[in-house]
N, C-alpha and C positions, 0 to 999 in steps of 0.2 A: 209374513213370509213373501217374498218376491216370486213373482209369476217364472216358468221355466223359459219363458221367451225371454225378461231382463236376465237370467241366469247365463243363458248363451251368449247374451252380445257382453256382460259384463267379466264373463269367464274363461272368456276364448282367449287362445292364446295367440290368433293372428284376426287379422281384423274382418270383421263382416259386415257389408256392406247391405243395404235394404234399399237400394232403388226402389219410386216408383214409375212402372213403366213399362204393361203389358200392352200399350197401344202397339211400340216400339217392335212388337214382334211379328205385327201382320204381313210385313212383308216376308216373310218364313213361310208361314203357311199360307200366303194370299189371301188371307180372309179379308170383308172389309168391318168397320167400325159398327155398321150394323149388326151384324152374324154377331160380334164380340159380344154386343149389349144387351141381344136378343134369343141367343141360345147361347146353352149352356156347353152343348160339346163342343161347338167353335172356340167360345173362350178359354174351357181346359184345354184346346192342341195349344193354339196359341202361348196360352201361359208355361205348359210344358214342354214346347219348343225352347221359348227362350232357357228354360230351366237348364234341357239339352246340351244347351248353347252355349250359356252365361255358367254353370252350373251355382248359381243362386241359392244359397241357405234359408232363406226363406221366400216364398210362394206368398202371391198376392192377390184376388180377385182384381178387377177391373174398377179404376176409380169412375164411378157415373151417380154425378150426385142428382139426376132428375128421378133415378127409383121410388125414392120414398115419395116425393111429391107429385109422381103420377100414381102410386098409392091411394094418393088420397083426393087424386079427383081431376088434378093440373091434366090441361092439356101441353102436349110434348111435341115436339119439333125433334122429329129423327130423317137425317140424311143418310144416304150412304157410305160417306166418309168424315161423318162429323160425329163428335160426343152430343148425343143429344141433349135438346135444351127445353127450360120450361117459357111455356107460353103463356102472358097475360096472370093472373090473380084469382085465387080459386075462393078465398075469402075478401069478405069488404067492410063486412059489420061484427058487432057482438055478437049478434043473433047468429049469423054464418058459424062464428068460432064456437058457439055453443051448441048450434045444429050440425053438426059435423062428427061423425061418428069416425073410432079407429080405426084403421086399416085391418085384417088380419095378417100377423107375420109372413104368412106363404101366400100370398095373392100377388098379382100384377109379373112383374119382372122381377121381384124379391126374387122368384123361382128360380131363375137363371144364377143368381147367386150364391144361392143357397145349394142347388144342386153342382154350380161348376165348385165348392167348398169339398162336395163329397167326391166329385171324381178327383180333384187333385187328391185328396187323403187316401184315394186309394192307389193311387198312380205312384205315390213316394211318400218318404218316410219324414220330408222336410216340414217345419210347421207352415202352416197357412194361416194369412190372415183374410177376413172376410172386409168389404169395404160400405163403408156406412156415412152418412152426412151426421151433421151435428146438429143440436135442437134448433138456436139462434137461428144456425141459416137454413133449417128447415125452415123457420118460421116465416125469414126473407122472402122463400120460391110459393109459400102457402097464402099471403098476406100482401105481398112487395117490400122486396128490400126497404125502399124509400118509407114507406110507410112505418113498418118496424122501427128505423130507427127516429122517427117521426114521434111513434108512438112509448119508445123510454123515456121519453123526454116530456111530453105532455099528459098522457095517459098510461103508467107504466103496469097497474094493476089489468090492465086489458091485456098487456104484450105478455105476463104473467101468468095470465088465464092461458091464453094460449101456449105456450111454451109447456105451462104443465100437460096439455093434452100432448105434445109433440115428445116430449120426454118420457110418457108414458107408452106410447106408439116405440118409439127408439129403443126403449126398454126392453119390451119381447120381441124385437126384428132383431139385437144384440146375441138375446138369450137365445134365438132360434140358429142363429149362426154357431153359437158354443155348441148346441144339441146336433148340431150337423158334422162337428168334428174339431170345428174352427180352435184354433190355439189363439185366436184374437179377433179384432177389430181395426183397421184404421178409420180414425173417424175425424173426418174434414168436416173443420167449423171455420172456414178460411170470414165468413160475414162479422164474425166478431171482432175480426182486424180492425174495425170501421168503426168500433164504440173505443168511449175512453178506458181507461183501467179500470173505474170503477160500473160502469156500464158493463163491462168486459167478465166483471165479479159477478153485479147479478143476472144477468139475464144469458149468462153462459157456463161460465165458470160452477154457478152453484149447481145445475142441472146434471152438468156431464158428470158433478160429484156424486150425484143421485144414483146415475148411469153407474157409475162405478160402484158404489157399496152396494148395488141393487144384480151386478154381475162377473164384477170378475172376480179373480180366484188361482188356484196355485196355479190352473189348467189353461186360464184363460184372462186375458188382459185390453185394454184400449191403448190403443197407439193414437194418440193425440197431434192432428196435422191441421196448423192456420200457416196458411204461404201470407196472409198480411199483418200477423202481428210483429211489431217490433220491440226491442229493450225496454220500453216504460210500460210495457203489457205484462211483462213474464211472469212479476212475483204474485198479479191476479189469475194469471193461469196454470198457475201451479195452487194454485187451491181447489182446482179440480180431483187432486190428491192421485193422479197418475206416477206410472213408473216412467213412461214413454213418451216423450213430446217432438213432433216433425216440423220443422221451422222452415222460411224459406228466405228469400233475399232480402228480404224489411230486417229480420234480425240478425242483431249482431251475435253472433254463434261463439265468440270466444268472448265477450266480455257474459255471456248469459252460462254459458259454463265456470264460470270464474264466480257467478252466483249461485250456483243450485249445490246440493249434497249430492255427494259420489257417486249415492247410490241412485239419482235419478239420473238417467238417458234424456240425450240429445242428441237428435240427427240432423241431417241435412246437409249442407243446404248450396249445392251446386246448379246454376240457373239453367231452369230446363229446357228453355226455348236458344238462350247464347250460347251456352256452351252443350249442350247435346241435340238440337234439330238444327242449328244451322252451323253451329264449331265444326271443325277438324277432327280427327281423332287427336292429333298433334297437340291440338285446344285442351280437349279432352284429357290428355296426359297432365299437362302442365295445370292445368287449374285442379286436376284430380292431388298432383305432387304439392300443390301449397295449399290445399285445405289440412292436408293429411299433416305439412311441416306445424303450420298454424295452431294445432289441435294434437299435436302428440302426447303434450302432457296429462291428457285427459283420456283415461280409459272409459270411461263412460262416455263416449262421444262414439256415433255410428256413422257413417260419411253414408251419404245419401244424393239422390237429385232434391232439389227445394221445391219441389212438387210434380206433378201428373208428367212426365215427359210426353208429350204430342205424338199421335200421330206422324207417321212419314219420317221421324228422326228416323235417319241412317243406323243398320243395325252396326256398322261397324263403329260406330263415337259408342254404344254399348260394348262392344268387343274390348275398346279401349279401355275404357273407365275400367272393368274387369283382368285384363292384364296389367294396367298398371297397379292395382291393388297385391294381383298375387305376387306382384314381383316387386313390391317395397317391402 
């Protein structure tokens, strides 16, 4: 049975859109990028400003994929108007990935997550999804990218090892999001862009499947977002057996709907930096009007940004992309 969040986007009878892009709203309340990342009431105004504003069908946490990896030990590189980032390599050995205990779901900045989940659910009646990394490129910010994929290639039972701890860890941060209200998850495994398809199968694709049979539900679902995979990736990322997949400028968005069944969803994938931090609203209109012509015959298509829109975009190129929606 499909989750009530495919239900919506496949049922509506006008179209809804799932930006992502609560950066986009700091200029509203003045917050900066720290406050978003680091408290939880700064990023519920912010998120339900733009709500205000945009008046948005669905509700997002704050995409910040250093959470889980300073969970578990990373050290972090936070600015004041920067998404923070992970510093340096928190594992090096077998022994490290084996001495390495899970995180607890509600520890570190999970918190902020997790509680900005429950104030939006009480602030409106919209679903919310909670924001989450994916195991692969969990494993990248725990390990080093470099090494990771170093290590499917020469050593893949070690990358294995690890990833099952990371999956496991992912697992109850998922399920703690559902128990907080969450109608979902989006979960950015953008590192998996970087393996081949079959790379792409196992030491990604199979995990998030895990993820999935292990949590979601009529009530609750994974929104699945890689902004680097392209067309020769899809049909191993669809054996992650998701309803929802977030695509961004690598894929071809109408030949990969022209492959998938009806009943799975594709979003995306408007580029977040050309056409919404430094475009026009003008931009904004017109590349909003040819994704939407390009894509009409596909009800299961949700127009989207192709990932996190930045900091400092103009809220008005948001203003736009949102009227130009209600008025096609």
């Amino acid at each position: 049975m499909p989750s009530k969040l495919a239900d919506l986007f496949l049922n509506s009878p006008h179209t809804i859109p799932m930006p992502i892009g609560v950066y986009a709203g700091l200029e509203i309340t003045n917050a900066r990028v720290v406050d978003v990342v680091s408290n939880a009431q700064a990023q519920s105004e912010v998120i339900l400003a733009l709500h205000e504003r945009l008046q948005t069908a669905v509700l997002m946490t704050a995409m910040d994929l250093s959470v889980e990896a300073e969970m578990f030990g990373c050290q972090i590189r936070m600015d004041e108007d920067e998404i923070p980032t992970v510093i340096g390599r928190k594992m090096t050995s077998v022994e490290a990935i084996d001495g390495t205990s899970i995180p607890e779901p509600h520890s570190g900045r999970a918190k902020v997550q997790l509680q900005t989940v429950e104030n939006l659910i009480r602030a409106t009646k919209q679903p919310v999804l909670g924001s989450t990394i994916g195991p692969f490129s969990l494993a990248g910010r725990l390990f080093g990218l470099t090494e990771i994929l170093e290590l499917s290639i020469t050593e893949p039972e070690i990358l294995e090892k690890l990833l099952e701890k990371v999956t496991e860890f992912l697992i109850q941060y998922t399920l703690a999001f559902r128990s907080a209200g969450a109608s979902g998850v989006i979960m950015a495994e953008p590192a998996a862009g970087l393996l081949s398809p079959r790379g792409l199968s196992r030491f990604s694709s199979k995990y998030i499947n895990q993820m999935s049979i292990d949590t979601c539900s009529r009530d609750f679902t994974i929104v699945y977002h890689n902004c680097g995979a392209k067309i020769v990736h899809l049909n191993k990322i669809l054996e992650a057996g998701l309803e929802i997949y977030h695509f961004s400028r690598p894929m071809d968005i109408l030949e990969a709907l022209s492959r998938v069944d009806e009943k799975v969803i594709l979003s995306g994938n408007l580029d977040p930096t050309n056409v919404f931090l430094t475009g026009s609203p003008e931009l904004v209109r017109t590349k909003t009007l040819e994704l939407l012509e390009k894509t009409k015959a596909y009800p299961n298509f949700v127009i989207s940004s192709g990932c996190d829109i930045p900091p400092h975009t103009p809220i008005e190129n948001l203003d736009a992309f949102f009227d130009t929606l209600r008025g096609s």
